[in-house]
N, C-alpha and C positions, 0 to 999 in steps of 0.2 A: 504494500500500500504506500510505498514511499515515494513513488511516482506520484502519486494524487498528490498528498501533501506538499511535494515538488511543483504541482500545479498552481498551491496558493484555493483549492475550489474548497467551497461549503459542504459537508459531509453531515448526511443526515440517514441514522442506522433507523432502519425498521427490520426491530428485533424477533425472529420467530413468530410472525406475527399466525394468528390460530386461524383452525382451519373453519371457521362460520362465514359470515357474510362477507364478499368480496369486501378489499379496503382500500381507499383512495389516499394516494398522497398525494398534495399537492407541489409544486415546486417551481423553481422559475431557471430560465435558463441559463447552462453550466453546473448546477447542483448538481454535487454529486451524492447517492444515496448506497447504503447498504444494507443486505437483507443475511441475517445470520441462522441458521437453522441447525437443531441439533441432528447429527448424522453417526453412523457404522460403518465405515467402509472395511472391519473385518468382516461385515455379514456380506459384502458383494452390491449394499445397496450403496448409492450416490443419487444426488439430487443434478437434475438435467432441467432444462429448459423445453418444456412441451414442443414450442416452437418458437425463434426467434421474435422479441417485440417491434413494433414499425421502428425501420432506422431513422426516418424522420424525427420521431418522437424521443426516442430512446435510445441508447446501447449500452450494451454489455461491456465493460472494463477490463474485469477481470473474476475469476471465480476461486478459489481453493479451498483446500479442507486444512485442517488445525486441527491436532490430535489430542487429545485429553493430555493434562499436564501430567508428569510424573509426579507417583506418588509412592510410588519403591523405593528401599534403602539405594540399588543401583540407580535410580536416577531415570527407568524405563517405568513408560505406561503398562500399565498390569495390560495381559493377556488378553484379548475380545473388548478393552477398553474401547471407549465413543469418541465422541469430538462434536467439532463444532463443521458446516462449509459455510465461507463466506461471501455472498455476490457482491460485487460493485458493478455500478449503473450509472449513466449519466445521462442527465435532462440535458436533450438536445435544442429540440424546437417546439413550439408551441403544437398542441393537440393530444389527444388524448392514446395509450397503448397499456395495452394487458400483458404484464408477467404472471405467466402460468410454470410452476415446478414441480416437476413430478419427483419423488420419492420410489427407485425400481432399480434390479438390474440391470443393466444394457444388454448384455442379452437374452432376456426373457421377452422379446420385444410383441410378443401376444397375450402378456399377461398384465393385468388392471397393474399398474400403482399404487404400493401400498398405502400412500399418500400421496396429497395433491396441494398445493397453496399456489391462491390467486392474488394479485395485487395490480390494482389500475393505478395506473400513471396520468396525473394532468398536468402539462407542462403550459404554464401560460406567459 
């Protein structure tokens, strides 16, 4: 994320936001936003992007996972431990765009999502 900061842009995190009614951020343009969700990538699953958001509106930054802190005498995350993955986004131009992320393996690509979170974008 040292890049962004490099940029000098507004960073505004929407944290694991739940899975209920779509949520709208607002933002204006060049904010930059982050979306953090708790994740397994021992279990095979990872959090993907349904489908790219309008590039007009929106893009994608950057994305990575962050593994659970060490809490072993050696200094390793215990075995089958979680984490965190983290999207960054930036408001491009004004209009509105849906981030859809699916929770799945990549290749079970016939089976539901064990999870799904939605998030509209209005960039004015």
């Amino acid at each position: 994320m040292s890049v962004l900061g490099a940029l000098g842009l507004l960073l505004i995190a929407a944290t694991a936001w739940a899975g209920g009614p779509v949520q709208t951020l607002v933002l204006k343009e060049g904010q930059v936003f982050q979306v953090t969700l708790a994740a397994n990538h021992t279990t095979g699953y990872k959090w993907m992007l349904a489908k790219m958001p309008d590039a007009k509106v929106v893009k994608l930054v950057n994305s990575e996972y962050v593994p659970a802190k060490p809490q072993a005498p050696d200094g390793k995350a215990p075995v089958g431990a979680g984490g965190q993955e983290v999207w960054a986004f930036q408001a491009v131009g004004p209009g509105r765009a849906m981030i859809v992320l699916n929770y799945a393996r990549p290749w079970e690509k016939d089976k539901k999502p064990a999870k799904s979170r939605s998030l509209e974008v209005e960039v004015r």
